[in-house]
N, C-alpha and C positions, 0 to 999 in steps of 0.2 A: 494789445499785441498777442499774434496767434503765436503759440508754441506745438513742439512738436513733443507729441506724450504717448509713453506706456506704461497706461494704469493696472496696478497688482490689487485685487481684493479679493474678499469672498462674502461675507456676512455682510447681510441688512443695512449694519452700521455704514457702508461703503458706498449704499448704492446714491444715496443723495450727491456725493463728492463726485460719484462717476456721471450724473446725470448733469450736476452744474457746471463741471467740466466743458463737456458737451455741449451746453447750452451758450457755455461764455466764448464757445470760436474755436477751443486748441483743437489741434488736430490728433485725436489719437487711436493711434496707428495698430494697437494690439491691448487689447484684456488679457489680461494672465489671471487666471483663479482657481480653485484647487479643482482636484476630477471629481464628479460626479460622485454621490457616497450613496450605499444601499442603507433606506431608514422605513421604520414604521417593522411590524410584522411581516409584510408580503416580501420586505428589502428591496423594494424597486428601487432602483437608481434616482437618485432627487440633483436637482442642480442645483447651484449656490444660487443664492440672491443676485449676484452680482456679473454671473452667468445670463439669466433670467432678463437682467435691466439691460445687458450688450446686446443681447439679440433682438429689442425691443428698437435700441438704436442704431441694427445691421452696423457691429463691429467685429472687426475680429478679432477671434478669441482663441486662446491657448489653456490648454490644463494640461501639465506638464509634472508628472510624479517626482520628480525630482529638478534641482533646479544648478544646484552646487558644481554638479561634474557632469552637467548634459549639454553636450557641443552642441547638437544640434540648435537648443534654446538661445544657448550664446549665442550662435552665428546670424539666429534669429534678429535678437537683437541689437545684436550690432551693428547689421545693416539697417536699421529704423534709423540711427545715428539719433538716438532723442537729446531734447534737451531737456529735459528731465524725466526722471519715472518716479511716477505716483505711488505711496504706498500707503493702503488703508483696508488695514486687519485682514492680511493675507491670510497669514498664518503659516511661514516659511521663514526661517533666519536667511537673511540676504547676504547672501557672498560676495567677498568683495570684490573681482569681474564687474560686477553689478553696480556697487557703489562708485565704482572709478569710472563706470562710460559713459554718463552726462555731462555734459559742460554745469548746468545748475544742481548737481546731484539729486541722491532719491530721496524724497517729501513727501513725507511722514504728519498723516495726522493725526493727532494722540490725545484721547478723549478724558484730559486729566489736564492740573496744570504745574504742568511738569517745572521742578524735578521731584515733585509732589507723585506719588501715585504710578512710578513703574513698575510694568508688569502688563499680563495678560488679562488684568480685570479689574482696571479702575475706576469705572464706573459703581460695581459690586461695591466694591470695598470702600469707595466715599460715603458711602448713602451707611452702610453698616457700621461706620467708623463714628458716626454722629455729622458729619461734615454740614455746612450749611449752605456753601459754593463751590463750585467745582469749573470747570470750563474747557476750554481745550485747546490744544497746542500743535502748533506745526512745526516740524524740526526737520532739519539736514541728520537722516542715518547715520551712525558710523558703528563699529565691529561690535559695541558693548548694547546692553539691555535697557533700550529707551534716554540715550546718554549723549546724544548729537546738541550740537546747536540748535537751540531754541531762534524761531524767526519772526513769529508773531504767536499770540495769545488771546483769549478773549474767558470772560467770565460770566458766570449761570447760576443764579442761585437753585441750591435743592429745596423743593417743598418739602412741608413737616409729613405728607402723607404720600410725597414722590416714592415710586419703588426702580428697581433699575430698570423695567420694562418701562414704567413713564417717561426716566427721562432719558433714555438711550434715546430717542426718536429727536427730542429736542435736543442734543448733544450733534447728533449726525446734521441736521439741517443747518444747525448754526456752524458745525466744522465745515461741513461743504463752503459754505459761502465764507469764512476764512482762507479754506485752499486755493480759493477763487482770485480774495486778496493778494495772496500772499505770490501767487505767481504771478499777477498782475505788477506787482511791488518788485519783485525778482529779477522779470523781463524790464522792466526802467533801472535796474539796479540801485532801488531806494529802499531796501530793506538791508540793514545790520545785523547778523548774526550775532547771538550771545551766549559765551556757554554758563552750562547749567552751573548753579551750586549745588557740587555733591551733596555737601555736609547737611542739606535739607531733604534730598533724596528722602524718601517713602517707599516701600516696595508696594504693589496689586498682585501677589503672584493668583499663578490660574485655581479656581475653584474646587476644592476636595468634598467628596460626598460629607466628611465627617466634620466639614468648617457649618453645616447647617443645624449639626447637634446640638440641641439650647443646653446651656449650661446654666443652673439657677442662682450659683455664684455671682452672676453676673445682674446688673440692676433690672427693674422693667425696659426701663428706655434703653439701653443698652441693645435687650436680650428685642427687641419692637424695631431698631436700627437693622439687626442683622436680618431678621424679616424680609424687611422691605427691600433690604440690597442681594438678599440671595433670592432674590424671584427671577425665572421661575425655577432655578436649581442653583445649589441642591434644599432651599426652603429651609424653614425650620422645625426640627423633628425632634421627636422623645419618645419613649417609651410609657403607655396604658395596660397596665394587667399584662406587662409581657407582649406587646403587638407593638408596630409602629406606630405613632401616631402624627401625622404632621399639623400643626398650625398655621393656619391659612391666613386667617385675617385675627390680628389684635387692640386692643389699645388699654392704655395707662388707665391704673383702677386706683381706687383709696385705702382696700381692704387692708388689714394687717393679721400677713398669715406668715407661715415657715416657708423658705424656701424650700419650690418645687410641690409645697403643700397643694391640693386640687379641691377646692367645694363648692357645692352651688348654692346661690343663693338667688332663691327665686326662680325666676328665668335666664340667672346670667353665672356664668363659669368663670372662675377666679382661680387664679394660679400664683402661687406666692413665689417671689423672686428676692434679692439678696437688697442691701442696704433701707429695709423695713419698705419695699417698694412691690408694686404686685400689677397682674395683667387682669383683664377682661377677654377671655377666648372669644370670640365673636361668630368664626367659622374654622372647621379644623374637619380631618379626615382619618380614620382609622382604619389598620389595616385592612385590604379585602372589603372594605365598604365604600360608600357613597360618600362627597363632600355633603356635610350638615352644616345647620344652625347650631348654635349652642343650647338654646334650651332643647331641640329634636336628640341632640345628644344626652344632655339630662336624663331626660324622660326614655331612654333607650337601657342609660346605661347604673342613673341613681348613684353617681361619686358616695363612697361611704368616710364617716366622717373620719378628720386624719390620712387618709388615702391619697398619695404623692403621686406626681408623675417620675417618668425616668428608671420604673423597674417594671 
């Protein structure tokens, strides 16, 4: 069954749903995705991803600075008269106009499995949290923070060495082909919505420079989770002789050292972490320099014995 749709996105994450869309028949009628942002040095204007994939399959497309109190946008689409609008990591609170003018409302796919993981960074915070599955979810919108009807689900496990750059990609392809379902299920009217349990609610909220600071309080695997799930920001960072230092790549050591303690031993960099647990640095970056190896750093910098990270 074709439907009639206008899809909201911006980021990467989006563009697989906008493309199997597309592919599976519906007709839709307008992209909405944020404007155009200046990045890099020179600030040239960059288009979203999802900008980028509409143009590829001549749709049109809207970027619209505001969305809440701009007539012109409503009246936009309210003549499309959709049957539903698509919503995947716009990145805009959807006013409720919006939510009220589809007969199947706005369908939302939410890369967590909710009501596990609301917020703007679920993915992050699974992989960081130790999780071992994660998956993702399509829900009917309504006024609160990731808090609609749940309609369909599907589950992913994390690998031990996934980061959220791994597995955002497999997250997005298998959401897409859920949205797929799910509006297929929708249009026959054989899907049952079910609302969330609060009381298991999780929050993802968005990502702060100082959530990548390694705390040596915390265990190896712990401080190795959060690693993996803040790539590639904000990473995990410390303090070397007073400089930034980030940690790039790690893994689980045997040594038994202080926490935050730093020695080498050999060719290999050991960092002591809390409940008698410790790392192996593997590759890391120091302010103002080059990504290295661990032993290039060694041999650069000679750790002296006793000498901590984090000052």
């Amino acid at each position: 069954m074709s439907l009639s749709l206008i899809f909201c996105g911006t980021p990467r994450f989006a563009v697989p749903s906008l493309e199997k869309l597309a592919a599976a028949g519906h007709r839709i009628h307008l992209v909405v995705t944020q404007p155009d942002r200046p990045k890099g040095r020179g600030l040239e204007l960059v288009q979203s991803p999802v900008k980028q994939s509409a143009q590829k399959l001549n749709l049109p497309i809207t970027q619209p600075d505001r969305i809440k109190t701009n007539d012109e946008f409503r009246s936009q689409l309210t003549a499309i008269k959709p049957d539903a609008i698509i919503i995947v990591g716009y990145g805009r609170i959807i006013p409720q106009w919006m939510l009220d003018l589809p007969p199947l409302g706005n369908i939302n796919l939410h890369a967590s499995l909710l009501p596990k993981y609301r917020g703007a960074a679920p993915i992050q915070w699974a992989i960081a949290n130790g999780e071992t599955v994660t998956g993702t979810t399509t829900m009917r919108i309504d006024a609160g923070l990731d808090t609609g009807d749940i309609l369909l689900q599907q589950q992913l496990p994390i690998n031990p060495d996934d980061t959220a750059e791994t597995l955002a990609p497999r997250l997005a392809d298998m959401g897409a082909m859920l949205l797929v379902e799910t509006l297929r299920g929708l249009g026959a009217g054989a899907i049952h919505a079910r609302k969330q349990d609060n009381s298991q609610a999780t929050l993802a909220p968005i990502l702060k420079k100082e959530d990548g600071l390694i705390d040596f309080s915390r265990s190896a695997q712990q401080i190795l989770n959060r690693l993996r799930g803040f790539q590639p920001w904000p990473g995990a960072h410390t303090k070397f002789r007073g400089k930034n230092l980030q940690i790039l790549k790690a893994q689980p050591a045997n040594e038994l050292l202080l926490p935050s303690e730093l020695k080498a031993i050999g060719d290999r960099l050991i960092v002591g972490c809390a409940k008698n647990t410790s790392l192996e640095v593997l590759e890391l970056q120091l302010e103002g320099k080059k990504r290295s190896f661990a032993q290039a750093f060694i041999n650069g910098y000679h750790p002296k014995p006793g000498e901590t990270l984090g000052t």
